[in-house]
C-alpha positions as CSV (number, residue, x, y, z in Angstrom):
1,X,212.2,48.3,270.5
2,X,210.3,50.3,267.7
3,X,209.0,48.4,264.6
4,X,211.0,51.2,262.8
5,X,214.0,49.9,264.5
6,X,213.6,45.8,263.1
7,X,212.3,47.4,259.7
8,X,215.6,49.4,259.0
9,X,217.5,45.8,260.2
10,X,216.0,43.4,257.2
11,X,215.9,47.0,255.0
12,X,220.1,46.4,255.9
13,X,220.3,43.2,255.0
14,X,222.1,42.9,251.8
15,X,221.7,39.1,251.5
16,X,217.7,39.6,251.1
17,X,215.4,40.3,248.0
18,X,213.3,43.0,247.9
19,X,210.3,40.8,248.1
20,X,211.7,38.5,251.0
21,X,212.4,42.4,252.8
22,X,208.6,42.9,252.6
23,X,207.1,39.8,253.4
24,X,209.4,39.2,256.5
25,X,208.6,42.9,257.5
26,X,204.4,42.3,257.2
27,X,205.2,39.1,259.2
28,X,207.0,41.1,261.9
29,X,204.1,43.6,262.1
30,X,201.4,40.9,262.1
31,X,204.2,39.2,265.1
32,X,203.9,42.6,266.8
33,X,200.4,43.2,266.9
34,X,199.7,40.3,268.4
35,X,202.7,40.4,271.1
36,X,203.4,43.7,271.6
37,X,205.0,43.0,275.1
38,X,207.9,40.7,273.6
39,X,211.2,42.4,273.2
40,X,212.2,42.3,269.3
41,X,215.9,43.4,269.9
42,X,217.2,40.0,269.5
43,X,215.3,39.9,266.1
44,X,216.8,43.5,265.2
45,X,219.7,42.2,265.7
46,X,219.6,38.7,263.5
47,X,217.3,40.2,260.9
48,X,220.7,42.4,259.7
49,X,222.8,39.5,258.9
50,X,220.5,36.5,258.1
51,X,220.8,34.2,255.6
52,X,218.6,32.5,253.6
53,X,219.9,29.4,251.8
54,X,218.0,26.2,249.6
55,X,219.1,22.7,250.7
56,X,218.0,19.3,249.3
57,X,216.5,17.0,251.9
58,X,219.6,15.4,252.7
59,X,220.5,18.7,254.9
60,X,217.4,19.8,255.5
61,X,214.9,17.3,256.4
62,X,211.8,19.5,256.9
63,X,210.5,22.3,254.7
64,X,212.4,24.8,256.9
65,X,215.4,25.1,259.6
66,X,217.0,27.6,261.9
67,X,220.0,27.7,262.5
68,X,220.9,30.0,265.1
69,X,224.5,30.0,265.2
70,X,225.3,30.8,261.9
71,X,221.9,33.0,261.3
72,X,220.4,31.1,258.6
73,X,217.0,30.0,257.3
74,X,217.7,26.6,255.4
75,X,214.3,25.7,252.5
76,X,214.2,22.1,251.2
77,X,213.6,23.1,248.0
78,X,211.7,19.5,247.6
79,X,209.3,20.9,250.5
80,X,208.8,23.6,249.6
81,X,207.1,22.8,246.6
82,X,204.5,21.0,248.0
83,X,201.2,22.5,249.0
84,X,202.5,24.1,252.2
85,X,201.4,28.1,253.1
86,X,204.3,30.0,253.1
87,X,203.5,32.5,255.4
88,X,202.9,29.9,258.4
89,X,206.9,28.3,257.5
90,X,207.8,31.9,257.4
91,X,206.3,33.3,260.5
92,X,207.5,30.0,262.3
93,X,210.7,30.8,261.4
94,X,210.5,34.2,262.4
95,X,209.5,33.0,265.8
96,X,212.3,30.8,265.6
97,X,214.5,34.2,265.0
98,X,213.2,36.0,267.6
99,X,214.0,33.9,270.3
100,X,217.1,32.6,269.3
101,X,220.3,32.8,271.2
102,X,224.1,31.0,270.9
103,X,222.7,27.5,269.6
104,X,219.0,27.4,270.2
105,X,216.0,28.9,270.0
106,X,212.5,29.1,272.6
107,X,213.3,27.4,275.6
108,X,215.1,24.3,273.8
109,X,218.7,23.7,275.4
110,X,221.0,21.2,274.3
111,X,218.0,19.1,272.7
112,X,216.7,18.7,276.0
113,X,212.9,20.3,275.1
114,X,213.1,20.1,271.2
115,X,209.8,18.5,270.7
116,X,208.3,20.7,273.2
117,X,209.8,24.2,271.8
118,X,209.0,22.7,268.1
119,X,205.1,22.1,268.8
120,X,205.3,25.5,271.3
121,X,206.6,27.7,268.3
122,X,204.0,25.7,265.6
123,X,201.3,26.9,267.9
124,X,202.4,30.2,267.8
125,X,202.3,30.2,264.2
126,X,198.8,28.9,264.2
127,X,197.7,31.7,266.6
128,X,199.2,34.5,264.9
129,X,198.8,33.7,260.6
130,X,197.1,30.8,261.1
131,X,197.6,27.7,258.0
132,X,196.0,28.2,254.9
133,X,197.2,24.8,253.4
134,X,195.9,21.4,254.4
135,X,199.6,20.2,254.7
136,X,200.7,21.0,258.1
137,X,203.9,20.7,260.1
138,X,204.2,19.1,263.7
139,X,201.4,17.7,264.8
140,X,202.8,15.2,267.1
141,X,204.9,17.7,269.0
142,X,201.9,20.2,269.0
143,X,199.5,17.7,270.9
144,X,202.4,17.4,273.5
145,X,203.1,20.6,273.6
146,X,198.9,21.2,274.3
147,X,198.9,18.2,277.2
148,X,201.8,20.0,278.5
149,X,200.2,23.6,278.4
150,X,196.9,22.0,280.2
151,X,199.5,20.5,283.1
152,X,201.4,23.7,283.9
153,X,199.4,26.2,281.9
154,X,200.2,28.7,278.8
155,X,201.6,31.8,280.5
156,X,204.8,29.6,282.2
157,X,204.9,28.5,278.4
158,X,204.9,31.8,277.2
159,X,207.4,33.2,279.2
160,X,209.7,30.5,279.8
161,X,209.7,30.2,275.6
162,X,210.3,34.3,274.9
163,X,212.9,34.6,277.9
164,X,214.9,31.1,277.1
165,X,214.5,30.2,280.7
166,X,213.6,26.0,280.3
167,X,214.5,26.1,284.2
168,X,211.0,27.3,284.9
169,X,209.2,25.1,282.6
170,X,211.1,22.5,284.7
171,X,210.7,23.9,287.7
172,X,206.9,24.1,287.6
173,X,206.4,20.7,285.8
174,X,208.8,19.5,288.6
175,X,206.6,21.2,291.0
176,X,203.2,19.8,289.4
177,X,204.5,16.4,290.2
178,X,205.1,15.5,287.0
179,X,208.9,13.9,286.0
């Protein structure tokens, strides 16, 4: 899928400002150039009809949410103005996007590997816009996630997490002895 292709998706989107257009559109370039080899249709696709709604921090208990069935990008507003960089929540939630299908997103199923796919998409983030702010998000889950990576190793990561297939991060965790 062409960048053209995703661009003319969030150009479509009616629910999005002008300046949200352009910032998620840099993000997805900066997304690209980095992973060039991961398939963007499902973000084509989402990019046309997502939402993007403020909640207190009685629905939404971190600065951001996905939520992939209904295609929209929750802010607490509360979070969101603290000293957090921007881009980084965005581009995580673009990750988040772009590997979302039915109710989840990465290789997360059923809450089974939600810390895992949380710290997996944070360092993601980090690698591709890095964090400009001294507040961060995840750190827990991102230390597991590393301990993890070090056991079975980043590409089964990588691909298990951009082809929603937690069976193989199972599978090779199974087969590394570890249960």
């Amino acid at each position: 899928m062409k960048l053209d292709t995703v661009f003319k998706a969030v150009d479509n989107n009616k629910e999005l400002t002008d300046e949200m257009k352009d910032n998620f559109k840099e993000l997805i370039t900066v997304f690209n150039s980095f992973f060039p080899m991961v398939d963007l249709t499902n973000l084509t696709k989402r990019m046309e009809t997502l939402k993007v709604i403020s909640s207190s921090k009685f629905v939404t208990r971190d600065i951001m949410e996905y939520h992939p069935v209904s295609n929209e990008l929750c802010f607490n507003l509360e979070e969101v103005m603290k000293n957090y960089d921007i881009r980084h929540v965005l581009m995580n939630a673009l990750i988040r996007i772009a590997t979302s299908h039915d109710q989840t997103f990465g290789f997360d199923q059923n809450n089974k590997l939600k810390a895992l796919n949380i710290g997996y998409t944070e360092i993601l983030t980090n690698f591709v816009i890095g964090n400009q702010s001294e507040a961060t998000l995840y750190d827990d889950e991102v230390i597991a996630t590393n301990l993890i990576s070090d056991i079975i190793g980043p590409d089964i990561l990588f691909q298990s997490y951009f082809t929603n297939n937690p069976n193989m991060l199972v599978k090779t965790l199974d087969d590394k002895g570890v249960k």
